[in-house]
C-alpha positions in Angstrom: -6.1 -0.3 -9.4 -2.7 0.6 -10.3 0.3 -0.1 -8.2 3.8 1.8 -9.1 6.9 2.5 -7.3 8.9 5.9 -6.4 11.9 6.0 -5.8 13.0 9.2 -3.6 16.6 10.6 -3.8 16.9 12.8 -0.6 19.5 12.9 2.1 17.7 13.8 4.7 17.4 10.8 7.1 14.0 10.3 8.3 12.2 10.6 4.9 11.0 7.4 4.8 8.9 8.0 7.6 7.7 11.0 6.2 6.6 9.5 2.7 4.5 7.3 4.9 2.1 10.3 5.2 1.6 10.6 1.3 -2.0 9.5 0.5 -2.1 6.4 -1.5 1.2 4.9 0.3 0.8 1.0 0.6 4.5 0.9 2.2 8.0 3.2 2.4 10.9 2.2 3.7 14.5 3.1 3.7 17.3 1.4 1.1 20.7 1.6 0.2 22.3 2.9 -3.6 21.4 5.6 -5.8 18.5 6.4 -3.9 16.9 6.6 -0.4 14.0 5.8 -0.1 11.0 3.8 -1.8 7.2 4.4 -1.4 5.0 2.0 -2.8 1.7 3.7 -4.1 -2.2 2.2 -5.1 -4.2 4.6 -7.1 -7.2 4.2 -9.1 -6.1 5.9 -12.4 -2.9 6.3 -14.3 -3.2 10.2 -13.9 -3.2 10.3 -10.4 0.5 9.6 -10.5 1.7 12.9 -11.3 -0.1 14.8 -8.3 1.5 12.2 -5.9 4.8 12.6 -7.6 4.3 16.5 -7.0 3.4 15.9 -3.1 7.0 14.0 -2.8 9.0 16.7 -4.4 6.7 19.1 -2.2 8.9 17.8 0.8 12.2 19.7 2.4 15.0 17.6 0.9 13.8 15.8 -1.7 16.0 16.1 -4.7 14.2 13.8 -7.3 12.4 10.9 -7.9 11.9 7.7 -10.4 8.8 6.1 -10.9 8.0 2.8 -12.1 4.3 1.3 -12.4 3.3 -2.3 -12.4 2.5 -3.8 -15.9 -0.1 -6.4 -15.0 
């Protein structure tokens, strides 16, 4: 499994709820700073990041995103 964290720039307020909903979402919650929001994803392959990554961007507001995966 791979495990890697997005972080979501977006100002509208509840999109930490709404990143819940993405498939793959382990947790999301709402932070302070440069960004908004952080989802925390599990997928199976490395490739699978880009089509949850183009979900996120899918949504009303959001204005871009960082990812980061897990080196293990």
């Amino acid at each position: 499994m791979v495990r890697a964290i997005i972080l979501v720039k977006s100002p509208k307020k509840l999109i930490a709820a709404r990143l819940k909903k993405i498939k793959n979402t382990l947790k999301s919650f709402p932070v302070s700073g440069q960004f908004d929001a952080v989802v925390i994803i599990e997928i199976t392959e490395l490739s699978n990041i880009k089509e949850i990554t183009n979900e996120i961007h899918g949504i009303s507001g959001v204005e871009r995103t960082e990812t980061m995966v897990e080196i293990q």
